[in-house]
BAMARMAR-651706 format. One record per residue (C-alpha): residue number from 0; x, y, z; residue in three letters. Coordinates in steps of 0.05 Angstrom, whole numbers. Each point is the difference from the previous one (the first is absolute). Layout:
R   num       c1       c2       c3   residuo
R   NUM        X        Y        Z       Ala
...
***
This chain:
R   num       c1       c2       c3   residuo
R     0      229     1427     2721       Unk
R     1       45      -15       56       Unk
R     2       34      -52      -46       Unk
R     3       21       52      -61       Unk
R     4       24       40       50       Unk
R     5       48      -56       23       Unk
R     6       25      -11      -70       Unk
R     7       16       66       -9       Unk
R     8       46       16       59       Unk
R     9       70      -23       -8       Unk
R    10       28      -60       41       Unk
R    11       48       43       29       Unk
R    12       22       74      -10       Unk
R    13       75       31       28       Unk
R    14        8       66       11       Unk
R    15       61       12      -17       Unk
R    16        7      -53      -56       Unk
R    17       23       58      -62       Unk
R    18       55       16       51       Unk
R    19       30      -65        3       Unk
R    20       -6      -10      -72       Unk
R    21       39       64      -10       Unk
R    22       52      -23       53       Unk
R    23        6      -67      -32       Unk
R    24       15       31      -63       Unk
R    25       51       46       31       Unk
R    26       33      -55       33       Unk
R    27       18      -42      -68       Unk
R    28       17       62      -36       Unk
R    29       50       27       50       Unk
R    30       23      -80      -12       Unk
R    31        9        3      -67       Unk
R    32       35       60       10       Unk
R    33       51      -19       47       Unk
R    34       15      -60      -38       Unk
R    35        8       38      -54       Unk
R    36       51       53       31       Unk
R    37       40      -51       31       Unk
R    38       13      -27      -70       Unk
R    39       14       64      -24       Unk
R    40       53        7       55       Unk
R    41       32      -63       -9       Unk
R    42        5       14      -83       Unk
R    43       34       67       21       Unk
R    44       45      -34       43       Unk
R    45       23      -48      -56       Unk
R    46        4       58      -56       Unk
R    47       51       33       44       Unk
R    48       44      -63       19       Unk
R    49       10       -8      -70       Unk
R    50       52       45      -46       Unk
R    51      -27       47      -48       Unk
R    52      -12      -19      -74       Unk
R    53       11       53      -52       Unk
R    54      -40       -8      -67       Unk
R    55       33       39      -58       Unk
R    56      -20        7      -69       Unk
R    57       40       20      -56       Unk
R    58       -7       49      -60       Unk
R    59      -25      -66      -41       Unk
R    60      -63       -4       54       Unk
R    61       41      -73       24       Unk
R    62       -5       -4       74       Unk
R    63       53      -29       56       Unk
R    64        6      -17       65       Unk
R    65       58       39       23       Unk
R    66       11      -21       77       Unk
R    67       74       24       35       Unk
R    68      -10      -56       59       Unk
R    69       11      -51      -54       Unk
R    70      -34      -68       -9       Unk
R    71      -42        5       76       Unk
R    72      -42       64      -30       Unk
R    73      -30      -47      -55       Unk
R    74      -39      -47       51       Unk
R    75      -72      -15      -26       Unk
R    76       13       35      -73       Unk
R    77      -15      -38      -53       Unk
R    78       59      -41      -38       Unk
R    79       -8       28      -71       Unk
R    80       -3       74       34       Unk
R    81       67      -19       27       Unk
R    82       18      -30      -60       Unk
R    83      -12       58      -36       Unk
R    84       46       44       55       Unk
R    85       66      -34       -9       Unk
R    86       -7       -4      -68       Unk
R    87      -14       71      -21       Unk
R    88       61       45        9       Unk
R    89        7       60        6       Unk
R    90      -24       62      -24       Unk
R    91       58       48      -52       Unk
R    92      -14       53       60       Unk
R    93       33      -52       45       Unk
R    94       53      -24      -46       Unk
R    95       23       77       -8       Unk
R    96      -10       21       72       Unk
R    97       43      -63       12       Unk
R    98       55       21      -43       Unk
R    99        7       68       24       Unk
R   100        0      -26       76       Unk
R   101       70      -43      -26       Unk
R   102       33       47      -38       Unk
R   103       -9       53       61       Unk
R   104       19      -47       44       Unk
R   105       68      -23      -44       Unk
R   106       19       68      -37       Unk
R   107      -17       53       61       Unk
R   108       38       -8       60       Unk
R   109       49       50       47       Unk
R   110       57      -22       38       Unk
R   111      -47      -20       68       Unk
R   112      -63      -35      -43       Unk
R   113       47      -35      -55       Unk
R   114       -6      -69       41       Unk
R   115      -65        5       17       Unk
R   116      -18       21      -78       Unk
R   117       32      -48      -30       Unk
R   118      -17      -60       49       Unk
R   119      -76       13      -18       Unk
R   120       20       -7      -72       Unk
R   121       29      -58        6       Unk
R   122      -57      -33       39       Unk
R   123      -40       20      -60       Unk
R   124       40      -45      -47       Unk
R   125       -8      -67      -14       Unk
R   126       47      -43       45       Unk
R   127       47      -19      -64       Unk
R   128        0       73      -21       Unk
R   129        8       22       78       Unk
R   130       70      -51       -7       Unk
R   131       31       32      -54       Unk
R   132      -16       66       26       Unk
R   133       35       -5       54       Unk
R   134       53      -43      -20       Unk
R   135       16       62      -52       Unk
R   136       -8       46       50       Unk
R   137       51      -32       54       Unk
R   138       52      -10      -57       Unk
R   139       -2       74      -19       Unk
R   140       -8       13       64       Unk
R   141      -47       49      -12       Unk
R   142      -34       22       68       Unk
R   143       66       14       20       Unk
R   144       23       46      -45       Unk
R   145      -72       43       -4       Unk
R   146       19       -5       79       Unk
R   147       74       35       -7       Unk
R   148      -34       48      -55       Unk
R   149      -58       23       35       Unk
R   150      -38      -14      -59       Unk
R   151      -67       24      -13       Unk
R   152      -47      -17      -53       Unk
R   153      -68       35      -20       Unk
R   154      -37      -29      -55       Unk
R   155      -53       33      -44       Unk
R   156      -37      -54      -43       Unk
R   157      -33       16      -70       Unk
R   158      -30      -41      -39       Unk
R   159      -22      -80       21       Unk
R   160      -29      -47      -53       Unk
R   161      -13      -71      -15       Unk
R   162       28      -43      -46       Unk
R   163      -55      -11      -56       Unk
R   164       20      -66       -9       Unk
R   165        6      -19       85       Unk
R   166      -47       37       46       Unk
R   167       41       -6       55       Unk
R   168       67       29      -31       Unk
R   169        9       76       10       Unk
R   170       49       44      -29       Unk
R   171       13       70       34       Unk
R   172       39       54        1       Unk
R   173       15       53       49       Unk
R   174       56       50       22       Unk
R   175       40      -14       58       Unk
R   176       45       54       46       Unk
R   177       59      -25       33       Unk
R   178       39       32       51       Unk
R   179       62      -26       28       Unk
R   180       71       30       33       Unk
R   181       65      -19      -24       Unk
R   182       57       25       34       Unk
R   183      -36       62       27       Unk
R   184      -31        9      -60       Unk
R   185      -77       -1      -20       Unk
R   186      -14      -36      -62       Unk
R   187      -74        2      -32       Unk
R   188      -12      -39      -51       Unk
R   189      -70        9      -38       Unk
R   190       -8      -76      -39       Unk
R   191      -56      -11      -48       Unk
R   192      -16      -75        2       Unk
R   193      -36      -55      -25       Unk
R   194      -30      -57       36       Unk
R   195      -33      -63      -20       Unk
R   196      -42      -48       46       Unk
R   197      -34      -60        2       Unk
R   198      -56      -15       43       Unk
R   199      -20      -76       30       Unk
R   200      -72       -2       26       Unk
R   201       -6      -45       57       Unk
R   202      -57      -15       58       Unk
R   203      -15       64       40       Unk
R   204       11      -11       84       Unk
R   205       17       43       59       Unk
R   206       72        3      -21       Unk
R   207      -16       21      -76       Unk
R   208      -62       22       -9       Unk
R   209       13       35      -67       Unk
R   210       15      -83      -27       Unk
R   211       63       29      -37       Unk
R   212       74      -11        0       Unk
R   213       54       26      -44       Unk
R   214       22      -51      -43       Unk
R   215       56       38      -42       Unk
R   216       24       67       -2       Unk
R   217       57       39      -29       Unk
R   218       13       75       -8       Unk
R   219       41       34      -55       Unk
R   220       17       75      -10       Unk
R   221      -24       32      -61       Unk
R   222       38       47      -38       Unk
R   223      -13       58      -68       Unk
R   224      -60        6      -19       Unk
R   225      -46      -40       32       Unk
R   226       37       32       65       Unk
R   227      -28       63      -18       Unk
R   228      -70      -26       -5       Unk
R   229       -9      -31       64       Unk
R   230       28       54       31       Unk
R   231      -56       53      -43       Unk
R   232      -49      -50       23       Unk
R   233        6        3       74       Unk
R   234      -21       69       35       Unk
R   235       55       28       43       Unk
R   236       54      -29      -22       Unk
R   237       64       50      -35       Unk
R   238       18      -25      -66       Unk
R   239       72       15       22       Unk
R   240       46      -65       33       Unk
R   241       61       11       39       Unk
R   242       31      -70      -28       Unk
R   243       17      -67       38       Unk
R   244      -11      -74       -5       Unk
R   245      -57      -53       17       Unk
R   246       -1      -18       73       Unk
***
């Protein structure tokens, strides 16, 4: 009797044995935890020490890394995902917002932002284009005269379409107010004019992030009929003109 007894009775018995099971457990979770939120810490620290990427997909569903810190954004992307962002271009939204940024910048000026204007154009020309530019402008001396004038030029644009045959050649036509003194005299002259672009895609960066330049450009004024239209087709704009020459 005494012997079954024996068997039954464990060798040894602790009191508090669940508790240190339960603190044992406690102790490797808050481990794993820590471990865990130091990582989570050090991956935050890293996602902030690097520049932002911007992923941006078109009206096609075609989707680009679009980054303005240039090449140092694209650190750990894959190559055919940065493949893919140089060589898609952009978006007609762009191309037109583009176009309208130049021609404000060239055709709308007063007598204190006509440098300023004009030096923003030029920077976004390509350098060959930039050359003649200015090389036209310094032998007409053109700044100079605006200057004596105090010439001011407002431009209204109409229409703006591509070239069916080039996607990134625009023709445009707008309505543009000049005001100018000679000899004590104001002058307005109300020109309805033509202008004809074409656009070179290049790699986006910091410095262009639109990845255009203005290749070729010319402006004519527009006379009769087709005067009359693109004044009807622009709101606000009198049908009337006071007379005068291309600037």
């Amino acid at each position: 009797m005494e012997e079954r007894n024996k068997q039954r009775e464990p060798k040894f018995y602790e009191m508090d044995g669940a508790l240190r099971a339960y603190s044992n457990r406690s102790i490797a979770i808050a481990g794993v935890m820590g471990l865990t939120a130091l990582i989570a810490v050090m991956g935050f620290f890293f996602v902030r020490m690097q520049p932002p990427t911007v992923i941006k997909v078109d009206s096609a569903g075609q989707a680009q890394v679009v980054s303005p810190y240039g090449a140092s954004a694209h650190r750990g992307l894959l190559p055919s995902v940065l493949a893919s962002a140089r060589t898609v271009g952009p978006d007609e939204y762009e191309k037109q917002a583009f176009i309208k940024q130049f021609l404000g910048h060239y055709l709308s000026y007063d007598p204190h932002t006509l440098g300023q204007n004009w030096a923003d154009a030029m920077n976004m020309m390509t350098s060959n284009l930039r050359h003649t530019a200015i090389q036209q402008l310094q032998k007409d001396n053109a700044v100079g005269k605006l200057e004596n004038e105090q010439a001011m030029s407002t431009l209204k644009l109409g229409s703006l379409e591509p070239n069916k045959e080039n996607p990134l050649t625009y023709e445009a036509f707008g309505v543009r107010t000049v005001h100018r003194m000679v000899n004590e005299h104001e002058i307005t002259d109300k020109l309805v004019e033509q202008y004809h672009l074409r656009l070179v895609s290049m790699e986006r960066s910091a410095d262009n992030p639109d990845g255009l330049l203005v290749g070729e450009y010319w402006s004519r004024q527009i006379e009769g009929e087709k005067r009359d239209a693109v004044l009807g087709a622009i709101p606000g704009v009198e049908s009337e003109n006071t007379g005068g020459e291309n600037n």
